[in-house]
Each structure stands twice: as structure tokens, then as C-alpha cells.
N, C-alpha and C positions, 0 to 999 in steps of 0.2 A: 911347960907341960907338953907333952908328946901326942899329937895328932888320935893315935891310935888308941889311948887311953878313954878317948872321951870318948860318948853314945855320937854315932854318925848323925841321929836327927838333929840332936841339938847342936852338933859344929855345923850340920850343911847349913840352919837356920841362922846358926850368927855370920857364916863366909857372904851368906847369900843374900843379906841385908848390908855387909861392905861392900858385896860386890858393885850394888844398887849405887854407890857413889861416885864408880870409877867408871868414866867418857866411855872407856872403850867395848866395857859390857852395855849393847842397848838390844833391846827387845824387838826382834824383828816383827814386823806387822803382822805378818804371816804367822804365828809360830800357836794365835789361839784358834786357826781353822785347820791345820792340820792333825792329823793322828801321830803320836810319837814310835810306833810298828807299826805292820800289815798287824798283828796278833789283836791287839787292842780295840773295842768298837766304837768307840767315838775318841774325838778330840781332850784335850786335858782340860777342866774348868778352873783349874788353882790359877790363882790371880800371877805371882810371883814363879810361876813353872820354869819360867825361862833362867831365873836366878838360881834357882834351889837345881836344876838340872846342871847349871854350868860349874856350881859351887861343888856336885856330886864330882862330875868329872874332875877337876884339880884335887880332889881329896882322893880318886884313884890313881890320878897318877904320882901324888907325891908317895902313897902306899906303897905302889906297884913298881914304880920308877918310870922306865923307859913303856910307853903303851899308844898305840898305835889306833886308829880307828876303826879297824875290823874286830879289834879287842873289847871296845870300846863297845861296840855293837852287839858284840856276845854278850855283854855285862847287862845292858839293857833290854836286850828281847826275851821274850817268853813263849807260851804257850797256846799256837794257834788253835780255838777250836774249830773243828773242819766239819760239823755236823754228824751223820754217821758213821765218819770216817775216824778216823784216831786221831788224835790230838797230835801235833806234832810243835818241834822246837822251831819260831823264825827269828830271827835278828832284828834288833831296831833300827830305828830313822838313820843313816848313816849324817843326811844334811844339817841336823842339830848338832848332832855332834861334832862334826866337820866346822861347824859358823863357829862356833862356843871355841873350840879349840883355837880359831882364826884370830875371835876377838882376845884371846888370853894370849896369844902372838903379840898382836898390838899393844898390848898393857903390859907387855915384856915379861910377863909371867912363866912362859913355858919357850921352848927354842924345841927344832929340828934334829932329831938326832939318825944316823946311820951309821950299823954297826957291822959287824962280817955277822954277828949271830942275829939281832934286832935292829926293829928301825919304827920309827914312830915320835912323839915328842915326848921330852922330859922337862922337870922346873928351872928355872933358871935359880940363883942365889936370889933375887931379886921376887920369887916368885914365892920359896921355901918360906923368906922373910917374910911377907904376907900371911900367907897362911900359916905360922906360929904365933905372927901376932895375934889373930883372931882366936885362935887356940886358948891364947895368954887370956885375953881381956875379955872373950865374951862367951865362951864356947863349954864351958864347967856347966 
């Protein structure tokens, strides 16, 4: 079954409970005092944040292909309010994204890519395979 078929809640909730099993995804200490933008006004309370965020990221890039962290950044910011000011667009946390991307490095998931037109990380075979299996088995 094909990634893009399913509803995004329910595959990031099945990626993001195997993720829970592999070494090289661990939950940084830091990651329930910080805010995930400047846009947002407090920190995230969801227990599993750190999974369900990393499980989001690998399901964009296996969509997207090659994407890079400033992209990455766009995808997850939103909309500051600025008081009587106008509301304006900021960018997210670059450092979650950045760690997540790192540990998906380490668990051989995703590799380096640099192109003449892009440049950012893409999945490895190793990584594709993963994520269809959870596809396969848990994510309907």
C-alpha cells in the first residue's frame, strides 16, 4: 500500500510508535520545555511529540523526495500573532528538525544529498523500506 493513500494521522501514529523502538530515535531531555516556533505560546504537552514530529518529518520527505531544513521549517511554522499588529508568517524550530533529521542519519534512514538544482536529505532504500513496512502492517 502506497504512503500517500493512507490518512497522515494514522500512519504518523503507527511510524511513530516503531519509531519508539529504534536506538537511534531518543527523546531529547530538552524537547518538553521548549516551544516548537517563535508563533506558538507555550511548549507541546503531547507525551510522544518528539515521535509523532520525527515520524511527520520522514513521511515528508519520502513524499517530497529531496528536502532540506529550511523547507522543513516552512512546513511547520505558522502564524504569529503580533497583537495590534498584523499577524504575520514565522518559521519553526529549525533545532528539532535538525536533531530528528540527525537521529534518522544514524538509523540509516535518510543520507545527504547535493544537487546543481537541490540539496538537503533524501531516504535511503533502507529507509523507503521502513516506512512501507509500517504502511503495510499498521497504518490502514
Amino acid at each position: 500500500m502506497d504512503i500517500r493513500e493512507i490518512q497522515s494521522e494514522k500512519y504518523n501514529k503507527a511510524l511513530a510508535e516503531a519509531l519508539k523502538s529504534i536506538k537511534e530515535f531518543e527523546k531529547p531531555e530538552w524537547v518538553d520545555f521548549v516551544k516548537t516556533s517563535v508563533h506558538k505560546t507555550r511548549s507541546t504537552v503531547e507525551e510522544d511529540f518528539w515521535y509523532k514530529r520525527s515520524a511527520s518529518i520522514l513521511r515528508q520527505i519520502y513524499i517530497k523526495g529531496i528536502v532540506g531544513v529550511e523547507r522543513l521549517r516552512t512546513r511547520y511554522g505558522g502564524r504569529k500573532d503580533r497583537g495590534q499588529r498584523p499577524p504575520e508568517f514565522r518559521k519553526g524550530a529549525g533545532k528539532m528538525i535538525r536533531l530528528s533529521l540527525q537521529q534518522a542519519e544514524k538509523a540509516g534512514f535518510v543520507e545527504k544529498v547535493k544537487t546543481p538544482k537541490k540539496s538537503g536529505r533524501q531516504l535511503t532504500e533502507t529507509g523507503k523500506a521502513f516506512l512501507e513496512s509500517v504502511a503495510s502492517r499498521g497504518g490502514k
